[in-house]
GUVEXPA-322011 format. One line per field, with one value per residue (C-alpha): x, y, z; residue in one letter. Coordinates in steps of 0.05 Angstrom, whole numbers, always signed. Layout:
! residues N
X	[X:...]
Y	[Y:...]
Z	[Z:...]
residuo	[A:...]
***
This chain:
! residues 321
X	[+1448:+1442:+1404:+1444:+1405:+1389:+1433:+1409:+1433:+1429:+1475:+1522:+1515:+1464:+1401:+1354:+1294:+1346:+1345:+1277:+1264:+1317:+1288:+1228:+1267:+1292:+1229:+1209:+1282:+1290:+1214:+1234:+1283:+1245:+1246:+1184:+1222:+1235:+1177:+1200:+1250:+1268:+1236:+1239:+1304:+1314:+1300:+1266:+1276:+1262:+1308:+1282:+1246:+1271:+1336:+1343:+1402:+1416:+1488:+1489:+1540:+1566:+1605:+1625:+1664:+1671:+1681:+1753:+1781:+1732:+1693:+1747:+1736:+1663:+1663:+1711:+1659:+1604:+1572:+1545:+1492:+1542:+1582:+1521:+1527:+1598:+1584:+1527:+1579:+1635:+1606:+1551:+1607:+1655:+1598:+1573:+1647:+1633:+1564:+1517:+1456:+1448:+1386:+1388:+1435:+1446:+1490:+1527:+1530:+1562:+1585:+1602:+1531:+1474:+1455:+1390:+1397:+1468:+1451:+1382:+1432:+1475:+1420:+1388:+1454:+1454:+1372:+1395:+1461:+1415:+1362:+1421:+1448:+1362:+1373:+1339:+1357:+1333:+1355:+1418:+1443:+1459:+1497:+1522:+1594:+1604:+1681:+1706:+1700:+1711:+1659:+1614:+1647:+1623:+1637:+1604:+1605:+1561:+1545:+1511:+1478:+1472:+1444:+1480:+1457:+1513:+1530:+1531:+1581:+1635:+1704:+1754:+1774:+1772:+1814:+1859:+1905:+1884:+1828:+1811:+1815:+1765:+1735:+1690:+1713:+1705:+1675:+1734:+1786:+1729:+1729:+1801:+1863:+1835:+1892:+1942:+1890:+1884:+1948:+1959:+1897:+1947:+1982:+1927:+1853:+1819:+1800:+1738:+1699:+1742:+1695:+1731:+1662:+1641:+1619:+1629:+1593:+1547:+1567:+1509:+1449:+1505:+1548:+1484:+1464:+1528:+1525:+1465:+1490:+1558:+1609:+1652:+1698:+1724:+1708:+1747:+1731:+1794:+1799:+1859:+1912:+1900:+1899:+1966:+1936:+1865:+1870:+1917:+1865:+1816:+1875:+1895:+1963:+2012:+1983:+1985:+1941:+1984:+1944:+1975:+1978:+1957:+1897:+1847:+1845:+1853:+1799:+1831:+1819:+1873:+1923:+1905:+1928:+1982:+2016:+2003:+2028:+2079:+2054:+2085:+2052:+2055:+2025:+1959:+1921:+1940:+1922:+1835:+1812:+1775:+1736:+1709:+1754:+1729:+1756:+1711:+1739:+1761:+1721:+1654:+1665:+1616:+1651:+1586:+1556:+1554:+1580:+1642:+1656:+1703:+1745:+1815:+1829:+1903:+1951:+1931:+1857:+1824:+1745:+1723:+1649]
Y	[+4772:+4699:+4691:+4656:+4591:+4589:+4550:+4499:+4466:+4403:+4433:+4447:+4377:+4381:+4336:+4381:+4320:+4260:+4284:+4294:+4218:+4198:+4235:+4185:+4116:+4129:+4150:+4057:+4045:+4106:+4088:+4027:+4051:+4101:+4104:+4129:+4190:+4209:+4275:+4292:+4259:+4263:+4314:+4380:+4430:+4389:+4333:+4328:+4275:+4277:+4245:+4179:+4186:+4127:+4172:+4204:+4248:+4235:+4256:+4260:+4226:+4241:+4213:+4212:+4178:+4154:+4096:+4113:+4073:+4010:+4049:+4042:+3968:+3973:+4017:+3962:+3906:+3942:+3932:+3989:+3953:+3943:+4000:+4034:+3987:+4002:+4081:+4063:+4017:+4062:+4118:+4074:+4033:+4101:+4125:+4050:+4050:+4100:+4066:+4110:+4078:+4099:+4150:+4171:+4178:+4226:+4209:+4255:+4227:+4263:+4238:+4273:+4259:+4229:+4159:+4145:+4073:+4064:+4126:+4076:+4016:+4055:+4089:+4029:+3992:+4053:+4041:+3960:+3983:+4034:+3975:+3931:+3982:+4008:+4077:+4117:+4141:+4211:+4257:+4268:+4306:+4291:+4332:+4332:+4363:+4367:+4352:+4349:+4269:+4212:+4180:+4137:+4147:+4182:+4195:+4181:+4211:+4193:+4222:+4190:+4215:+4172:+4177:+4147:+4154:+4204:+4155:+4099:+4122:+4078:+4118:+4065:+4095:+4051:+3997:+3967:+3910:+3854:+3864:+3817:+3836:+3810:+3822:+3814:+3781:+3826:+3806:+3822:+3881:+3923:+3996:+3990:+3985:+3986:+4026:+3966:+3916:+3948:+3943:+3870:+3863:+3885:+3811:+3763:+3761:+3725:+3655:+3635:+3642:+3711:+3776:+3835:+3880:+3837:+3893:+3924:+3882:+3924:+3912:+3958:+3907:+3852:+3902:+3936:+3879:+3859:+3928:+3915:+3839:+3860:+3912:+3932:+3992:+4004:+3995:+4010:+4006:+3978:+4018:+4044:+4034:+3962:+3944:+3978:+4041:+4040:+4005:+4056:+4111:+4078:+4066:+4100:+4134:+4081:+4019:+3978:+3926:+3850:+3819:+3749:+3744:+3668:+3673:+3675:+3654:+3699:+3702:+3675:+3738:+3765:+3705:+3716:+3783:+3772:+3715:+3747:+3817:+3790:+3838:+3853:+3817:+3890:+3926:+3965:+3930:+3848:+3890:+3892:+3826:+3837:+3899:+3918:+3906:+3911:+3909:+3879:+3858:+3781:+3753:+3768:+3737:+3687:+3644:+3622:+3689:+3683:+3756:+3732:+3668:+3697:+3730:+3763:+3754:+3781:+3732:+3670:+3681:+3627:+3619:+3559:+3534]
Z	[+2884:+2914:+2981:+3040:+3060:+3137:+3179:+3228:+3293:+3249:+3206:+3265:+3276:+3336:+3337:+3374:+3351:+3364:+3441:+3453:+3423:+3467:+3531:+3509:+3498:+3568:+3609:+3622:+3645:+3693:+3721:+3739:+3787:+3828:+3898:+3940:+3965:+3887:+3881:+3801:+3770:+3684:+3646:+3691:+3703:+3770:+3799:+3869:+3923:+4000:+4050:+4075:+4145:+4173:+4191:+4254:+4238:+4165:+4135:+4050:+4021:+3951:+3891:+3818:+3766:+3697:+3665:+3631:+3576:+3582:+3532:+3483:+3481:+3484:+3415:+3384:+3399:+3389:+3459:+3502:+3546:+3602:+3610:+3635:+3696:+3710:+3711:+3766:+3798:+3805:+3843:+3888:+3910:+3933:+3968:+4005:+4037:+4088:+4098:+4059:+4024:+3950:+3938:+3868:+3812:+3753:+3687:+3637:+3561:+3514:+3438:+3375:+3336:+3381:+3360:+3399:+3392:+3418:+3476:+3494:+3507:+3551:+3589:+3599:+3632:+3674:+3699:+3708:+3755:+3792:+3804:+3829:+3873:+3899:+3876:+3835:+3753:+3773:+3712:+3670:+3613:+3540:+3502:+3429:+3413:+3342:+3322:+3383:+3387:+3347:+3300:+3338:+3400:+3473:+3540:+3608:+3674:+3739:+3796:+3859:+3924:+3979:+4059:+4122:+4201:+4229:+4288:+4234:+4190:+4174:+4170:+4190:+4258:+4305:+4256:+4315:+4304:+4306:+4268:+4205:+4143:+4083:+4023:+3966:+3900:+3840:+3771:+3738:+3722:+3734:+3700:+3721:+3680:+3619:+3575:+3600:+3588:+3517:+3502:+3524:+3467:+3417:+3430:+3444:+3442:+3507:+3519:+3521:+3577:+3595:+3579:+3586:+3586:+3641:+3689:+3762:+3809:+3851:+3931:+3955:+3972:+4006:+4052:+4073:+4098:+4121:+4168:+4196:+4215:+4243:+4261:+4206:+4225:+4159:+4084:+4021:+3948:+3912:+3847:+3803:+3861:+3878:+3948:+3963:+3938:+3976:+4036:+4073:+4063:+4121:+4164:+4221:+4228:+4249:+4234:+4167:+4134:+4125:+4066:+4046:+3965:+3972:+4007:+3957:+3899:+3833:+3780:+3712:+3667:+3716:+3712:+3632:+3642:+3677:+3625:+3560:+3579:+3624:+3673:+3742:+3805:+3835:+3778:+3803:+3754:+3794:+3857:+3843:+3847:+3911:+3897:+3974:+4029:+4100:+4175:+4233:+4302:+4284:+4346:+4295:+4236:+4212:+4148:+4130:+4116:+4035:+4025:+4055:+4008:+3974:+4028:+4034:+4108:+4139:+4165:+4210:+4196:+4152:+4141:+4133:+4119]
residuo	[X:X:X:X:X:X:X:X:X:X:X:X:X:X:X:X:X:X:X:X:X:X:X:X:X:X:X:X:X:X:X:X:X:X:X:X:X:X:X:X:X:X:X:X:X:X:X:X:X:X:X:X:X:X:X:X:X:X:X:X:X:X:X:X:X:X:X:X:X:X:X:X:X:X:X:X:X:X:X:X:X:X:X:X:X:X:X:X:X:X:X:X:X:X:X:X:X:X:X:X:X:X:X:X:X:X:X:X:X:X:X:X:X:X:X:X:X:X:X:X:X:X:X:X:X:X:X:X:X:X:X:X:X:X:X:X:X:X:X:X:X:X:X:X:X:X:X:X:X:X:X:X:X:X:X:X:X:X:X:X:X:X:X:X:X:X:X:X:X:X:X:X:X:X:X:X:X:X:X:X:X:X:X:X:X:X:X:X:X:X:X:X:X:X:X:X:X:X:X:X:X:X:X:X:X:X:X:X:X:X:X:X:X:X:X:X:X:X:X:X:X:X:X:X:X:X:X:X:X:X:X:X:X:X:X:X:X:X:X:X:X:X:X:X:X:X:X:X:X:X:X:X:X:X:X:X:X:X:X:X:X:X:X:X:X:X:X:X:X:X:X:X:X:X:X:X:X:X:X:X:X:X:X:X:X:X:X:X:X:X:X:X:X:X:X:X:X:X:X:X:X:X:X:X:X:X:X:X:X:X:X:X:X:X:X:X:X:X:X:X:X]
***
């Protein structure tokens, strides 16, 4: 008669110890982002944080998102300090559209076997994009799920709270025409397109100069600003459906937005794009080189303002400096 030998997680393929040293690694980066409202952040079963009391009547705002197929080309080069930034990105920018600053943020990381030193990059992109965007790393989950991934790979997911004044929110109803349209230049594709993108990697490798983990720029610190120098009446946050796909959701009924192709110019990862995959001008993936959109009566604008450099203004409006 043999004796069975126990079984451990380990043996399932969960790092109970791996965790915990991560839950460490992480503790300087997410510091570094707190905000004085955060009471308990990392460590507990929740994470506390009080509303600022500069608002009057405050309204929570809320968003998540991922970081899709990017990650795919981060695993092939071996680079996970960035994508951490572009999880941050993508949900702080949904929520800064409708005029909500960023309080905190919580991230979901999940891989097949926990590498603490790969998690530690990612985590720490995520602490940089929170201190870009003046919210606060506030907790988060790791989880290990044996077999059901690919070796070396993982998954992210984000999710960010935000506070706007109620009579401050920005919702895109009182868009009239006549109103100007601009917007901000992205840093590249974004976390958008990134299955076509890989594909068009099956041809060609980039130029030079052309970094295709380059990540989501962070709008929150420049259109805050921007709302407290001028009235914007809408905002949008051009994602997966280009411009044709986002900027109708701020619009009233009956009116449309006339955005002239040639009026600014286009970063040249995109004209890359575009010429080795011989990709369609009115594919959703040439549609995102401005990232944030936004309407303001036209009698406001101020060219000079350097948020609005790189503008995308409708049809007879031209800044100049």
């Amino acid at each position: 008669m043999t004796s069975k030998k126990p079984i451990t997680y380990r043996d399932a393929g969960v790092d109970i110890d791996a965790g915990d040293a991560l839950v460490e690694a992480i503790k300087p980066f997410a510091k570094k982002t707190l905000r004085p409202e955060v009471l308990a952040g990392i460590g507990g079963f929740g994470a506390l944080a009080e509303i600022p009391k500069k608002y009057r009547e405050p309204v929570l705002v809320s968003g998540t998102d991922g970081v899709g197929t990017k990650l795919k080309l981060a695993f092939q080069l071996k680079r996970h300090d960035t994508v951490g930034i572009d999880l941050v990105a993508m949900s702080v920018n949904d929520i800064l559209t409708q005029g909500a600053e960023p309080l905190f943020f919580l991230d979901y990381y999940v891989c097949e076997r926990l590498d603490v030193r790969v998690a530690t990059e990612v985590v720490k992109g995520i602490a940089a994009g929170c201190e870009l965007a003046g919210c606060a790393l506030i907790g988060g989950e790791t989880a290990e799920h044996p077999n059901a991934f690919p070796k070396d790979e993982y998954d992210l997911a984000g999710f960010a709270l935000g506070v706007v004044e109620k009579d401050r929110i920005v919702d895109g109803h009182s868009i009239r025409p006549g109103d100007a349209i601009l917007g901000l230049a992205a840093s590249g594709p974004h976390s958008n397109g990134y299955s076509l993108i890989r594909k068009i990697l099956e041809r060609s490798r980039p130029p030079r100069g052309i970094d295709l983990l380059e990540p989501t720029r962070i709008y929150v610190k420049p259109v805050l600003k921007l709302l407290d120098s001028v009235p914007v009446k809408g905002l949008a946050h051009i994602t997966g459906g280009g411009l044709i796909g986002n900027v109708p959701r701020i619009l009233p009924e009956k009116t449309k937005a006339v955005i002239e192709r040639a009026s600014w110019p286009r970063p040249a990862v995109f004209e890359w794009l575009q010429s080795e995959g011989k990709v369609a001008l009115g594919t959703k993936l040439m549609r995102t080189a401005a990232s944030i959109v936004y309407f303001h009566h036209k009698g406001v604008f101020d060219p000079a303002a350097p948020e609005q450099e790189a503008g995308t203004p409708n049809k007879g409006i031209q800044p100049t400096r």
